[in-house]
C-alpha positions as CSV (number, residue, x, y, z in Angstrom):
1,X,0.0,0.0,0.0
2,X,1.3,3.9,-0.3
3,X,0.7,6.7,1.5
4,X,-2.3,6.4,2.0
5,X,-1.4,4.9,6.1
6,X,-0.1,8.2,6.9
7,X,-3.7,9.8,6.6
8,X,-6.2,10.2,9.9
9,X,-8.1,7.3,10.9
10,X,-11.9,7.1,11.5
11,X,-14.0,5.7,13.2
12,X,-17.4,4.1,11.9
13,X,-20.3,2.6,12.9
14,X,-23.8,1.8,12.3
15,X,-25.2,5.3,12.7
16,X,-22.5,7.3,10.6
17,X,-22.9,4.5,7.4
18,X,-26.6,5.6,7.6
19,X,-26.0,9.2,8.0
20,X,-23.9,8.3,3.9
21,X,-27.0,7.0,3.1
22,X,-26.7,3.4,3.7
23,X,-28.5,1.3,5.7
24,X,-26.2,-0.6,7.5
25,X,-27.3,-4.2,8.4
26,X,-25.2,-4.6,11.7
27,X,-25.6,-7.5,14.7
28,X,-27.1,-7.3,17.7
29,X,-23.6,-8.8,19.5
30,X,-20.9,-6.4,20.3
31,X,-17.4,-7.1,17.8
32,X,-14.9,-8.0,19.9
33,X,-12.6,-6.4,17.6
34,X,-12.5,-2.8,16.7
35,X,-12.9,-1.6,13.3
36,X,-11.3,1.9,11.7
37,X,-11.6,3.1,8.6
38,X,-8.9,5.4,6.5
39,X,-10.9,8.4,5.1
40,X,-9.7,6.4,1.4
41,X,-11.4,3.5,2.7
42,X,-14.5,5.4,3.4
43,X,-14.5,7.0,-0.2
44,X,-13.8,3.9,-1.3
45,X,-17.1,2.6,0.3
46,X,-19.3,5.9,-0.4
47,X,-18.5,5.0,-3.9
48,X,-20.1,1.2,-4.3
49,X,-23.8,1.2,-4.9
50,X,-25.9,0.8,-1.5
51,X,-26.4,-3.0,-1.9
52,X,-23.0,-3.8,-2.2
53,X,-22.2,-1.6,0.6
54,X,-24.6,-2.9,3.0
55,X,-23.1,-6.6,2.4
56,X,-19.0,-5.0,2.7
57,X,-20.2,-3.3,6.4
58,X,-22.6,-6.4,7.0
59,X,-19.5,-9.0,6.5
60,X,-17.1,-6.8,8.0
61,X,-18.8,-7.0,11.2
62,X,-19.3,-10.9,10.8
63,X,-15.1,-11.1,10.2
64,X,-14.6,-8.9,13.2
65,X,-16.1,-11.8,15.7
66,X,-12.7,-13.5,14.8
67,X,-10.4,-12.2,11.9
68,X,-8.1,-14.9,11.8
69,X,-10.5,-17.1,10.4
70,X,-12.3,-14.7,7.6
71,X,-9.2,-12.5,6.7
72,X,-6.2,-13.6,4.3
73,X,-2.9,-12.1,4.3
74,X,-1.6,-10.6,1.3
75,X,1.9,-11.9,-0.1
76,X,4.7,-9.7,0.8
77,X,2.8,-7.3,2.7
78,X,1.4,-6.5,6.0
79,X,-2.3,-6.1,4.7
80,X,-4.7,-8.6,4.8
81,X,-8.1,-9.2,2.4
82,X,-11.5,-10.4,3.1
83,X,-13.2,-11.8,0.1
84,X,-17.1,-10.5,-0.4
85,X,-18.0,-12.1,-3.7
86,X,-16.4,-9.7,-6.5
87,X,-15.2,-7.6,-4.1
88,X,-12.1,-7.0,-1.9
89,X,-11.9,-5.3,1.6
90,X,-7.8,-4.2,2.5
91,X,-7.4,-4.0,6.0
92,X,-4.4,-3.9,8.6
93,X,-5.0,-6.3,11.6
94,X,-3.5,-5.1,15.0
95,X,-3.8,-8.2,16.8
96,X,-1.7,-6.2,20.0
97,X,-4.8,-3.7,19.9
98,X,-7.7,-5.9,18.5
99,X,-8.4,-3.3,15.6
100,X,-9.4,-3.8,11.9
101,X,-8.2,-0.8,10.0
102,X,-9.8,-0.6,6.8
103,X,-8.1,0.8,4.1
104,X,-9.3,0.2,0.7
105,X,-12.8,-1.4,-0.6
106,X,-13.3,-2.2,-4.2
107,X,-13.6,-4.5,-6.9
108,X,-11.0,-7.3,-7.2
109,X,-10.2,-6.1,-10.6
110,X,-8.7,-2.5,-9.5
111,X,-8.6,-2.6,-5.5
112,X,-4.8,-3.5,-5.4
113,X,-3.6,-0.9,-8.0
114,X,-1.4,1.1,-5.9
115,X,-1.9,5.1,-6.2
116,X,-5.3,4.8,-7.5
């Protein structure tokens, strides 16, 4: 990844996905991990059509209950992926502080270009 790691972090939850006009569909169980998004990531995200959206935050919070199992790490990098059909979800896993930070969301055919 570039530069992009040197921007502020966000949070997000439920109530600021809806306040970007999504209805996120979140779970009634608290994520034992956190989750933080880059402001690219949320761009990123702004940017898919609502549907997709909805199922990127809705298996986000599913992967948080216990990362290790949904998240794959990317060769030669620190980043890891989670798959959501067509799409890809670039994260950093801080295992020391239990946070997801979210950096990129796109399509698997352009969401590893670097600079984009």
């Amino acid at each position: 990844m570039s530069d992009h790691r040197s921007k502020p972090m966000v949070s997000i939850r439920s109530e600021t996905l809806r306040s970007h006009r999504l209805k996120a569909v979140g779970s009634s169980r608290m994520s034992p991990w956190a989750i933080r998004w880059t402001h690219r990531a949320l761009k990123d995200l702004e940017g898919l059509d609502p549907p997709i959206a909805r199922r990127v935050v809705r298996r986000l919070e599913q992967a948080a209950e216990e990362p290790a199992r949904s998240f794959s790490r990317l060769v030669g990098s620190d980043d890891s992926k989670l798959r959501i059909g067509d799409f890809r979800l670039l994260a950093i896993l801080s295992h020391e502080t239990r946070t997801i930070l979210v950096e990129r969301v796109g399509h698997r055919s352009s969401v590893y270009e670097r600079g984009r």
